[in-house]
FINUDO-709006 format. One record per residue: residue in one letter; x, y, z of N, C-alpha, C, O in turn. Coordinates in steps of 0.001 Angstrom, whole numbers, padded with zeros to 6 digits, always signed. Layout:
BEGIN
AXYZXYZXYZXYZ...
! end
This chain:
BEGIN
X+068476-089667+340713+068461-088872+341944+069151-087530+341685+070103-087398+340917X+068529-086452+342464+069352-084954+342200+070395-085225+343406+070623-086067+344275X+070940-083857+342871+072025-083423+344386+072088-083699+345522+073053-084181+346114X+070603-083295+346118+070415-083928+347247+069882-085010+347681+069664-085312+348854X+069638-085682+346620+069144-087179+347049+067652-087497+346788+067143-088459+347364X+066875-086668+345877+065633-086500+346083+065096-087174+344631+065375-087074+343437X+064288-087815+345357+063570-088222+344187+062587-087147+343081+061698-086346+343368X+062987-087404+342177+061776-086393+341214+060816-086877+340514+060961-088039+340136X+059376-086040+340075+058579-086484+340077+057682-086047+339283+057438-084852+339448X+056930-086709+338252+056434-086004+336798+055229-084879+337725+054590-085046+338764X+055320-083897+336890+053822-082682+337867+052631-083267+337961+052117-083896+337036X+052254-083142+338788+050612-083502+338580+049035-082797+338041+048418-081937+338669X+048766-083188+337217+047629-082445+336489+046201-082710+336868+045564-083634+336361X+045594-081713+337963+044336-082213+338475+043481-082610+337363+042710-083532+337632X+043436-082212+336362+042615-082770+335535+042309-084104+334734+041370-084618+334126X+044012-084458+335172+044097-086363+334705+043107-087068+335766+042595-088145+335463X+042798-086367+337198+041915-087417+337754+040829-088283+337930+039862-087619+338305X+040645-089102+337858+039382-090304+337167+037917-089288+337894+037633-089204+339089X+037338-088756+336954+036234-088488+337883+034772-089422+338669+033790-089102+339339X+035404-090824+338060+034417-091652+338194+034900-092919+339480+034155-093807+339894X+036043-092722+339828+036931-093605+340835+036671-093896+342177+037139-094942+342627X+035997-093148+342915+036166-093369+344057+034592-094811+344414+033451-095198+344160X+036150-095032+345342+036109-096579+345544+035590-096412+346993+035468-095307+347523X+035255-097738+347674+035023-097858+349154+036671-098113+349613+037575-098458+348851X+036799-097795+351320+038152-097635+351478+038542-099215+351318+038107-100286+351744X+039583-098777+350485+040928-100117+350586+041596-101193+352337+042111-102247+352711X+041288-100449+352597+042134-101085+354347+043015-101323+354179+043397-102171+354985X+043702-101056+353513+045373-101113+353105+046686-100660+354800+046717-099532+355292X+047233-101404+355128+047920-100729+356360+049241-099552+355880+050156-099876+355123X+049180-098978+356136+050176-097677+355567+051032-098583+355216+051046-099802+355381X+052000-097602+354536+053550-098520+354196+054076-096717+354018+053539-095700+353579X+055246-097017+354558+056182-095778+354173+056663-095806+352843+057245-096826+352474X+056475-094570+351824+057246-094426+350804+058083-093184+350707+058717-093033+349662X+058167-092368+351551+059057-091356+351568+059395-090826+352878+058685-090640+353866X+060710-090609+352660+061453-089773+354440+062667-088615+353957+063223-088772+352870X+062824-088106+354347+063663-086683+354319+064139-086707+355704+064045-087552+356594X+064756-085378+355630+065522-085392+356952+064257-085182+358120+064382-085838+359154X+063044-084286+357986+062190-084158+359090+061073-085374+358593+060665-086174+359435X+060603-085453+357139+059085-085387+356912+058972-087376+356497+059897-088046+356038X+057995-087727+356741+057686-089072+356221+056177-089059+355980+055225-088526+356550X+056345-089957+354774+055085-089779+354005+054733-091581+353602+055445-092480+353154X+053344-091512+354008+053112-093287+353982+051947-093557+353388+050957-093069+353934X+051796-094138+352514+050452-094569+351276+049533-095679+352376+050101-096610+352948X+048205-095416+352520+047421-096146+352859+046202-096096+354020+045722-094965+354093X+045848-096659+354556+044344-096239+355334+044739-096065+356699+045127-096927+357487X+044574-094712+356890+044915-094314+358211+044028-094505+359331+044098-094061+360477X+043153-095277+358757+042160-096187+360139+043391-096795+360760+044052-096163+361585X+043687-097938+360399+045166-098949+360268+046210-098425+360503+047078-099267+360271X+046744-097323+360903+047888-096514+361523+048607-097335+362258+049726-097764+361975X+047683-097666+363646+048311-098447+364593+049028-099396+364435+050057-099693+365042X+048257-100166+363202+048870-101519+362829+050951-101101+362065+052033-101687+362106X+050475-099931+361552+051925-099731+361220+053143-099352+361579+054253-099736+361210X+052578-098035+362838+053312-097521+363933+053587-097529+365248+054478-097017+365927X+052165-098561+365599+052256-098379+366678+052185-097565+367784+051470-096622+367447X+052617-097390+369168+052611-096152+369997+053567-095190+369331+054701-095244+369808X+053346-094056+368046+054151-093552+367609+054801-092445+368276+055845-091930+367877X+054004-092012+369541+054558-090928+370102+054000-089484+369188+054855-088631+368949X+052875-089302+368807+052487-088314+368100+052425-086998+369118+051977-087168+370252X+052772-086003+368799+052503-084499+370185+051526-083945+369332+050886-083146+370016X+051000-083978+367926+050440-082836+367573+049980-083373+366023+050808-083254+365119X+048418-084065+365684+047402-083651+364693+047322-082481+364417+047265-081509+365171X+047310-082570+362714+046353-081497+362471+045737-081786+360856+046349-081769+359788X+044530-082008+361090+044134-082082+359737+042932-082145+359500+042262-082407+360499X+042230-081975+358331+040830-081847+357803+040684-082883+357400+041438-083195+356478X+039695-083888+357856+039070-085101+357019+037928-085200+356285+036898-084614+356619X+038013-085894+355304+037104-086057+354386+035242-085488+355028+034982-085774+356197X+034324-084862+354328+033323-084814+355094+032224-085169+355221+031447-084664+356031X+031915-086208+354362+031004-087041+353636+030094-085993+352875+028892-086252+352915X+030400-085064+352317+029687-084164+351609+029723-084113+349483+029753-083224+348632X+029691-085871+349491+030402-085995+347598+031631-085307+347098+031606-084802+345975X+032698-085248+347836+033688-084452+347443+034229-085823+346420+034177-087013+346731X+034750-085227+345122+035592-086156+344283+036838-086101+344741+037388-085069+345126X+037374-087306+344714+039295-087529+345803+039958-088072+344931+041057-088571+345174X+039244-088075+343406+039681-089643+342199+040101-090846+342687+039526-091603+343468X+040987-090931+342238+041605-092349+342539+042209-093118+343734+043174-093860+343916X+041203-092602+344463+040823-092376+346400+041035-093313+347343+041471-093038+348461X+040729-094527+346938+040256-095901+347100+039374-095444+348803+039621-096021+349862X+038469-094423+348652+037641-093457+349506+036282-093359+349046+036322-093773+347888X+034998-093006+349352+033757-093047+348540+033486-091652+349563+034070-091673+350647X+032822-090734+349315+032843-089236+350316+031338-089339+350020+030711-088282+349949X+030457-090936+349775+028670-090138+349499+028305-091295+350172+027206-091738+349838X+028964-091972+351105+028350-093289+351829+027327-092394+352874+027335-091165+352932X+026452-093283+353679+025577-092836+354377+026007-092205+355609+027088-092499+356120X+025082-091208+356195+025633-090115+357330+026399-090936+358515+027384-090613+359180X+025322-092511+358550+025468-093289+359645+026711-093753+359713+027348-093607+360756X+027370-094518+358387+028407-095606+358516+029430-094206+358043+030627-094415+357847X+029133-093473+357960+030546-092034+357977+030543-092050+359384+031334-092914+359760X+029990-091462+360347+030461-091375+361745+031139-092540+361977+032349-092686+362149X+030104-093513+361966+031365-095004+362334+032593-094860+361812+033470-095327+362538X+032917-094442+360941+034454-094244+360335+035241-093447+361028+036359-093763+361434X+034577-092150+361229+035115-091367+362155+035646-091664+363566+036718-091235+363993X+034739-092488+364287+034914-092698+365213+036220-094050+365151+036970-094128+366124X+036374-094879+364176+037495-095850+364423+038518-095055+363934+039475-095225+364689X+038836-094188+362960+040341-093614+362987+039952-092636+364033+039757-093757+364503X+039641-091723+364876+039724-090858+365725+039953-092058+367357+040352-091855+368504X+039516-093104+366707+040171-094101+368123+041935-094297+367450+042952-094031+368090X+041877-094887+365857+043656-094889+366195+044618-093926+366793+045563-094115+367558X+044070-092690+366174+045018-091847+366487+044959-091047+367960+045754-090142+368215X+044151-091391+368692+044359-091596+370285+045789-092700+370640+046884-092443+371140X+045279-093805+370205+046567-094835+370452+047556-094478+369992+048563-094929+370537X+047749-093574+368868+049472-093270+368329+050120-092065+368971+051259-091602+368895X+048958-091681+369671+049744-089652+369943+050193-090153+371676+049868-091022+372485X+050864-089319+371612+051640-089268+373194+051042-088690+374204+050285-087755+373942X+051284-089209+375974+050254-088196+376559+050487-086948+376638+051612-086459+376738X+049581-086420+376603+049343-085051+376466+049589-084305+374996+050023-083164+374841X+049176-085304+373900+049232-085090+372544+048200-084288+372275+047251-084470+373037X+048046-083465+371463+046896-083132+371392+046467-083172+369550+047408-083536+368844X+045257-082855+368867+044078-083352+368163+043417-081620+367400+042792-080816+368092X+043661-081446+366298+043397-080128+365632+042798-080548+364786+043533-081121+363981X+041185-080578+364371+040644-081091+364019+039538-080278+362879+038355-080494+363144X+039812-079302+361552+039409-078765+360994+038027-079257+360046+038229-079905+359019X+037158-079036+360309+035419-079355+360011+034272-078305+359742+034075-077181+360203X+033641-079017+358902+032457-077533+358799+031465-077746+360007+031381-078708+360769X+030665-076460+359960+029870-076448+361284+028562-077322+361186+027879-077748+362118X+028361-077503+359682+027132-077637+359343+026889-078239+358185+027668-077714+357390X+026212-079096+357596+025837-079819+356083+024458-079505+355594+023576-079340+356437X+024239-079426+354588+022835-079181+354036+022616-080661+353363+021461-081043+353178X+023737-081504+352991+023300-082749+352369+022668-083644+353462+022942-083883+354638X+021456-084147+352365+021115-085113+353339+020032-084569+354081+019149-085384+354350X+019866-083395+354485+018989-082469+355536+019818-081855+356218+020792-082606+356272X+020028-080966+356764+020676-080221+357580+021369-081407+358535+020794-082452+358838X+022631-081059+358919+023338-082187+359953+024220-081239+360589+024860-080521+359821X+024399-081077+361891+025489-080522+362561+026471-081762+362898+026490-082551+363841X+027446-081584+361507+028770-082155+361536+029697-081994+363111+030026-082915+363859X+029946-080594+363268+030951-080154+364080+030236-080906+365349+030937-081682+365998X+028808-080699+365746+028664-081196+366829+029069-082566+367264+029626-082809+368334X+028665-083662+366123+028825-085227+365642+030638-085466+366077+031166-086338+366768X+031230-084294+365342+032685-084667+366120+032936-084496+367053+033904-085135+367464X+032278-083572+367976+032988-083338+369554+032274-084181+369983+032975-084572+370917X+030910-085102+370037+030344-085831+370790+031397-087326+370705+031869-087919+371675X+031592-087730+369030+032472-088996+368551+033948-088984+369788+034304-089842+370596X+034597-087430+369415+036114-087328+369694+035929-087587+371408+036877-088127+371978X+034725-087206+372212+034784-087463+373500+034335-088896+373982+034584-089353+375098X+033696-089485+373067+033585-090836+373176+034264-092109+373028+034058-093179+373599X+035287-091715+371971+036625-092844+371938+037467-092214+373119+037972-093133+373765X+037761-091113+373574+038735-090971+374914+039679-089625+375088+040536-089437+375951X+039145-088462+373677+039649-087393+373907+039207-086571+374728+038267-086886+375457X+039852-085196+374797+039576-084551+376258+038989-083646+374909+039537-083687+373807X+037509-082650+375285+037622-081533+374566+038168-080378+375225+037653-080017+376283X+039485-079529+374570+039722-078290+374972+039485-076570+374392+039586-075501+374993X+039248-076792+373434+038409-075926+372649+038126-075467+371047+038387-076140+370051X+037596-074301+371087+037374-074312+369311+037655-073173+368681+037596-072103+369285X+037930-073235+367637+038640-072031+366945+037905-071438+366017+038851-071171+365277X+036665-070866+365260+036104-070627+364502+037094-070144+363126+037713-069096+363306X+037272-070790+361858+038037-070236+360886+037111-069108+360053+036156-069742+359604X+037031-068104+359776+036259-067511+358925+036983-066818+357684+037379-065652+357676X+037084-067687+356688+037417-068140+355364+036999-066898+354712+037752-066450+353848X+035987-066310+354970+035445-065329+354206+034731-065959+352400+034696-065237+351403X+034305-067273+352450+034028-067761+350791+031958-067712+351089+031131-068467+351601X+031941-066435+350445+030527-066402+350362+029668-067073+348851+028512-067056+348429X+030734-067522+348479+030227-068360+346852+029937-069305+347122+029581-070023+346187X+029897-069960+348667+028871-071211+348649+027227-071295+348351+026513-072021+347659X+027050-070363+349088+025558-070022+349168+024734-070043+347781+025020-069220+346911X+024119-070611+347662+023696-071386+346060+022041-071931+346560+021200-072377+345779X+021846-071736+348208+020356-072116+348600+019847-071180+349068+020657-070423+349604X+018655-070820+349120+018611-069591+349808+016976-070253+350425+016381-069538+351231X+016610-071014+350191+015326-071784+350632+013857-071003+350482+013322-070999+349374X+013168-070297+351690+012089-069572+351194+012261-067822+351051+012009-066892+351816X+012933-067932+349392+013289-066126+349144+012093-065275+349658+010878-065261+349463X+013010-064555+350422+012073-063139+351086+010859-063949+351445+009800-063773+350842X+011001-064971+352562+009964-065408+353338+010394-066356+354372+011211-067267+354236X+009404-065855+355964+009869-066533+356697+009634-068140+356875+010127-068867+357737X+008673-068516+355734+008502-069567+355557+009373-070878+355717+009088-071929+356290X+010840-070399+354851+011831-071901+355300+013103-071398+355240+013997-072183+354924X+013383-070225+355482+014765-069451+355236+015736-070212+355459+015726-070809+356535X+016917-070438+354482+018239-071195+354679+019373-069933+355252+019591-068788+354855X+019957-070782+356393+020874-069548+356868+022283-070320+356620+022315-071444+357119X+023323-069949+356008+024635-070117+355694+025852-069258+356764+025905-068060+357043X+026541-070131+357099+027849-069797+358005+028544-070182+357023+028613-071313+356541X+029345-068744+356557+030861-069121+355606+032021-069134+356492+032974-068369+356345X+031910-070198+357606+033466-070607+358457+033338-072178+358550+032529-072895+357962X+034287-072518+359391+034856-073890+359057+035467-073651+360708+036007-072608+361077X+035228-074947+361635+035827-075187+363154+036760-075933+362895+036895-076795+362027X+037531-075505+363833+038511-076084+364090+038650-076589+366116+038887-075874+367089X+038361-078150+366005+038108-078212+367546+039298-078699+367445+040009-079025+366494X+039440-078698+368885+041184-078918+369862+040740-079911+370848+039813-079745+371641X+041375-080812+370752+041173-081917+371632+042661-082485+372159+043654-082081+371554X+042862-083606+373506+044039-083973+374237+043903-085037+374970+042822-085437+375402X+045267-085703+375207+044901-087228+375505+045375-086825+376412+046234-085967+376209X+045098-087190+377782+045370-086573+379372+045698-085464+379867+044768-084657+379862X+046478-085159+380219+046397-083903+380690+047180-082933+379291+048082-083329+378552X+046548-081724+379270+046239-080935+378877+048079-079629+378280+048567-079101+377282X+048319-079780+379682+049272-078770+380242+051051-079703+379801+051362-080779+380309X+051840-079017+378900+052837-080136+378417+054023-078992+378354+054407-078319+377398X+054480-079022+379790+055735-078238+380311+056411-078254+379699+056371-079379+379200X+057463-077505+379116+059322-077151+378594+059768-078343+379554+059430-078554+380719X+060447-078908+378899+061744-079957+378857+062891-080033+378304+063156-080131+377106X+063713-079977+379377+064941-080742+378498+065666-079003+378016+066623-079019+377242X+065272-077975+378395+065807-076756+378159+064978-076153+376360+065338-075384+375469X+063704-077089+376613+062958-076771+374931+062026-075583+375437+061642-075475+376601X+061617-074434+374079+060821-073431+374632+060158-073216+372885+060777-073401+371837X+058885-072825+373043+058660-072381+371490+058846-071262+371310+059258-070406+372093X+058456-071166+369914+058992-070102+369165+057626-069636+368195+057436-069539+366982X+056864-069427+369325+055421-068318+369297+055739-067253+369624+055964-067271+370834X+055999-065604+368899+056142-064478+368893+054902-064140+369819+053943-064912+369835X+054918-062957+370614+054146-062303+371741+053031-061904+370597+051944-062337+370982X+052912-061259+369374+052118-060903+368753+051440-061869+368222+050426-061321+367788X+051389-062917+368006+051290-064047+367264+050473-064566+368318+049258-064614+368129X+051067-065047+369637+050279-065397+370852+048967-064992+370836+047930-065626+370641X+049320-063070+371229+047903-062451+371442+046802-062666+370257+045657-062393+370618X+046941-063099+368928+046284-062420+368356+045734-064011+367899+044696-064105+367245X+046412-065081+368245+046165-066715+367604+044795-067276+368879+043718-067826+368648X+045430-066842+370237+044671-067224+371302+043050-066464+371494+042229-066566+372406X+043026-065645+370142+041884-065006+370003+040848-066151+368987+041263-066305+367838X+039565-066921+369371+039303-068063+368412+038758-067630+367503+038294-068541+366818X+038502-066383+367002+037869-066118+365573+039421-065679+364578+040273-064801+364712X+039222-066738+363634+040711-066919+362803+040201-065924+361437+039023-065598+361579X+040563-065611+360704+040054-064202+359311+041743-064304+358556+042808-063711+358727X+041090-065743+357390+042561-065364+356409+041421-066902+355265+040631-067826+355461X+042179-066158+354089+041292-067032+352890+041909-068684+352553+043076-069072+352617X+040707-069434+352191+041057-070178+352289+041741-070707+350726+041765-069731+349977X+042378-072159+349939+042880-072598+349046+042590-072611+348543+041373-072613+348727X+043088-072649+346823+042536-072732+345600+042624-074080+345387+043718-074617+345563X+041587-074797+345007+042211-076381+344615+042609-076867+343463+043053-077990+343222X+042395-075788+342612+043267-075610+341143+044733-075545+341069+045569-076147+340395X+044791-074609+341992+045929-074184+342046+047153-075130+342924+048334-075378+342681X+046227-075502+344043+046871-076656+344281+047267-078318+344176+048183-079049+344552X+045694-078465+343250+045816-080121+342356+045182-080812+343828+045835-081777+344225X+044242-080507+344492+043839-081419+345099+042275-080529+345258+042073-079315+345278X+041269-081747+345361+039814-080803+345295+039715-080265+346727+038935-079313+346698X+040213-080489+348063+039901-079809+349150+041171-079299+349877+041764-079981+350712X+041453-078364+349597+043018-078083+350372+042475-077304+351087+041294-076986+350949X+043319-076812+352071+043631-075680+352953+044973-074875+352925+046047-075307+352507X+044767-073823+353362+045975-072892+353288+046949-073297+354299+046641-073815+355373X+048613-072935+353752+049023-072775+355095+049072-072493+356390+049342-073000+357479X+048632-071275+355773+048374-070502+357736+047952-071302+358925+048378-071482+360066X+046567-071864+357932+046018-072991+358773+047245-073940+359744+047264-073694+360950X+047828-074564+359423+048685-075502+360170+049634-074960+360684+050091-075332+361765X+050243-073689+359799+051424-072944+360398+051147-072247+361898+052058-072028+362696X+049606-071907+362171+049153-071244+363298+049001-072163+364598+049144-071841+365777X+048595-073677+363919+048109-074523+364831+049750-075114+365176+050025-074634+366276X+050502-075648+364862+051636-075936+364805+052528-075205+366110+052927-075667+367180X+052620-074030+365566+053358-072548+366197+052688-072450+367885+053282-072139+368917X+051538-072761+367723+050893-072989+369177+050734-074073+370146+050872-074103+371369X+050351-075104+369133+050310-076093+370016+051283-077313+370232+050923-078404+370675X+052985-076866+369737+053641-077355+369640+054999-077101+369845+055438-076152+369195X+055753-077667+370544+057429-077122+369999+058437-077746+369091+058590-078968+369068X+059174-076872+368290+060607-077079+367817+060711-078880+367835+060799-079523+368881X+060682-079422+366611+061267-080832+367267+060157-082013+367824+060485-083183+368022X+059082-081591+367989+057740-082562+368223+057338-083303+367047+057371-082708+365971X+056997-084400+367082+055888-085003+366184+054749-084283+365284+053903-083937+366109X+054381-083948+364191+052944-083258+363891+052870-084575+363025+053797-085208+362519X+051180-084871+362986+050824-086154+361978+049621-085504+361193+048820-084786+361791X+049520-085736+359999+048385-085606+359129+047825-086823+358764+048330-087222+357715X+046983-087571+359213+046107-088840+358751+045435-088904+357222+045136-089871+356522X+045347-087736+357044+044597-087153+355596+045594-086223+354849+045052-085151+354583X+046803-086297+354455+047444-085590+354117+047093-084734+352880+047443-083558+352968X+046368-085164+351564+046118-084642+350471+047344-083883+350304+048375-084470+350634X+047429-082904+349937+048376-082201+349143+049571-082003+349971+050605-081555+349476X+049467-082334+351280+051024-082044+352053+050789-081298+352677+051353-081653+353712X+050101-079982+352970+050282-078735+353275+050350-078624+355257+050831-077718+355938X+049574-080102+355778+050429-079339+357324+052159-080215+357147+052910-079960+358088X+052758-081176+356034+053814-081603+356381+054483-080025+355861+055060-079210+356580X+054335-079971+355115+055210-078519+354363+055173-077321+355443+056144-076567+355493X+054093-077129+356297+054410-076305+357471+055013-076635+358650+055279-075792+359506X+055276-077933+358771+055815-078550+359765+057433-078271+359672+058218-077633+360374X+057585-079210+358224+059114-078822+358067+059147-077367+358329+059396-076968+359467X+058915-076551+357365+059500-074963+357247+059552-074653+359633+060260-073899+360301X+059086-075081+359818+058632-074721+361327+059912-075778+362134+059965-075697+363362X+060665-076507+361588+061679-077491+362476+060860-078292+363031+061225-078265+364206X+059814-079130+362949+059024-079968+363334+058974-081386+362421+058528-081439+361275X+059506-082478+363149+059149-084111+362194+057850-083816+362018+057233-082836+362437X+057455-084762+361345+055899-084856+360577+055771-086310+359868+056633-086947+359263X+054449-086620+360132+053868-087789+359573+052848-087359+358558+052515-086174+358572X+052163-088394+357441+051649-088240+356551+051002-089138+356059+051572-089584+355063X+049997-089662+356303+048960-090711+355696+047921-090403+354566+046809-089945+354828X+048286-090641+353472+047330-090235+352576+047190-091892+351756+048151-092581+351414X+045611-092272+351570+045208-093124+350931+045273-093580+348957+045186-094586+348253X+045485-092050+348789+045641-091541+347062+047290-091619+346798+048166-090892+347267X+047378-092464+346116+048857-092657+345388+049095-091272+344703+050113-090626+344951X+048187-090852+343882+048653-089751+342835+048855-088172+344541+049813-087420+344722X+047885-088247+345162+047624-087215+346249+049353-087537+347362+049844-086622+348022X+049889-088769+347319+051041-089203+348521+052150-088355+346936+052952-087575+347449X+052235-088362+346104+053280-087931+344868+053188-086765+344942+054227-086117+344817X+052047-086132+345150+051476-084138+345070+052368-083991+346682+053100-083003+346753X+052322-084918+347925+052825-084264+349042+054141-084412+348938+054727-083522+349554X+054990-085324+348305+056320-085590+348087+056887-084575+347207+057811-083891+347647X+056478-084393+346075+056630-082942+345258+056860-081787+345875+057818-081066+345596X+055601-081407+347164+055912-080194+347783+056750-080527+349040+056799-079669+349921X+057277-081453+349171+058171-081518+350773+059127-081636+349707+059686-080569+349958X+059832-082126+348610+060932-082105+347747+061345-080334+347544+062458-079815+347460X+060219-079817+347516+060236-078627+346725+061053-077415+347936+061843-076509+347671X+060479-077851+349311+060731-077046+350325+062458-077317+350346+063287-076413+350239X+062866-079208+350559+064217-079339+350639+064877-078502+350004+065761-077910+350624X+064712-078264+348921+065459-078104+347519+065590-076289+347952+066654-075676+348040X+064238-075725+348165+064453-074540+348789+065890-074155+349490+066791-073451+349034X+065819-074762+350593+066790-074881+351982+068044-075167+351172+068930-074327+351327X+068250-075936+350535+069526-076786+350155+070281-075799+349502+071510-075761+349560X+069323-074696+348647+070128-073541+347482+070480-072734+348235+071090-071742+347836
! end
């Protein structure tokens, strides 16, 4: 153990990851393997949440889930190429746990593409607001991210003809959803700590900042900070709950802490729960010097 009590932890090398691994999910019920003074981090299938936490009192999701689009997760105990059908079903039973764990008036930040070409064209984003209103969320609205990554585009369907033209959106939604009412008054003498500029310019839903390197960060689908630091800063105060069901690399626990916010963390990948412990170690260690 160091100075402060922290466990350390060999680096992780995206390139050790099995490219041939991914498994169907484990159903494993979380188990906690790491806590700090704000952050806890728990190995296992965040369908099964409930079974571990119970009414956890969550105020504030935020995270990107898997999109059934063949993403490699390695050693996942996850499969990201099962069929369109039994993916929604999935969706729809963890988007029912984590109704049961969040508190009323919790609310649901829910980062997704608009659109899939696998398979045939599929409007993903739509599939979630229809799912998220059908287990018992409220929809409250949507945030368009525009990433600015025009290096997807790799189809272009019928060149220079109106024959079958493929049209590409380089953004990514982010819907907002809430378990009863909506409106979650100052208490207790609590107020956030959303700057007036920050307000005006967050409550605007077209978002313009780039998105992660996954090299750089050792996980194949990350997101940037900003991402969580924005959603966080808004839809939350000082001292609330934030949960990531899909944690991968850490990055809304690491904005949570830096922000004075507890945080939860469900990630299914042993090597991916070690990459989020690394960077919540890394932040302590920050603070501590």
């Amino acid at each position: 153990m160091d100075p402060v009590g922290l466990q350390r932890l060999a680096p992780i090398v995206p390139a050790l990851l099995d490219a041939g691994a991914d498994r169907p999910q484990s159903g494993d019920v979380p188990a906690g393997i790491y806590n700090d003074t704000l952050a806890r981090v728990m190995l296992g299938d965040s369908a099964r949440l409930v079974e571990a936490v119970g009414e956890a009192g969550v105020n504030l999701i935020v995270t990107s889930p898997p999109y059934s689009l063949g993403v490699d997760y390695g050693q996942a105990g996850y499969a990201d190429d099962q069929p369109y059908a039994r993916y929604l079903d999935w969706v729809s039973t963890w988007a029912t746990a984590l109704l049961h764990i969040s508190a009323p008036g919790g609310r649901a930040c829910i980062n997704m593409p608009l659109d899939s070409n696998k398979g045939g064209k599929r409007a993903i984003y739509a599939d979630y607001l229809r799912i998220f209103q059908d287990v018992g969320w409220t929809y409250q609205t949507s945030i368009v991210w525009n990433e600015q990554n025009i290096s997807r585009r790799t189809a272009w369907g019928s060149w220079l003809s109106p024959s079958a033209p493929f049209v590409t959106a380089p953004v990514e939604m982010i819907g907002v959803f809430h378990k009863g009412s909506f409106r979650r008054p100052a208490t207790g003498g609590r107020h956030g700590d959303i700057t007036r500029d920050e307000f005006l310019a967050w409550t605007l839903g077209m978002w313009t900042f780039a998105g992660a390197n996954p090299r750089r960060v050792g996980h194949p689908a990350p997101f940037p900070e900003e991402l969580p630091r924005r959603l966080i800063k808004l839809y939350s105060y000082p001292g609330d709950l934030v949960l990531d069901p899909f944690a991968g690399s850490g990055t809304t626990l690491v904005a949570a802490k830096r922000l004075g916010r507890r945080s939860l963390g469900v990630e299914i990948n042993p090597t991916f729960c070690d990459l989020t412990i690394r960077n919540l170690q890394t932040v302590e260690l920050a603070a501590a010097s």
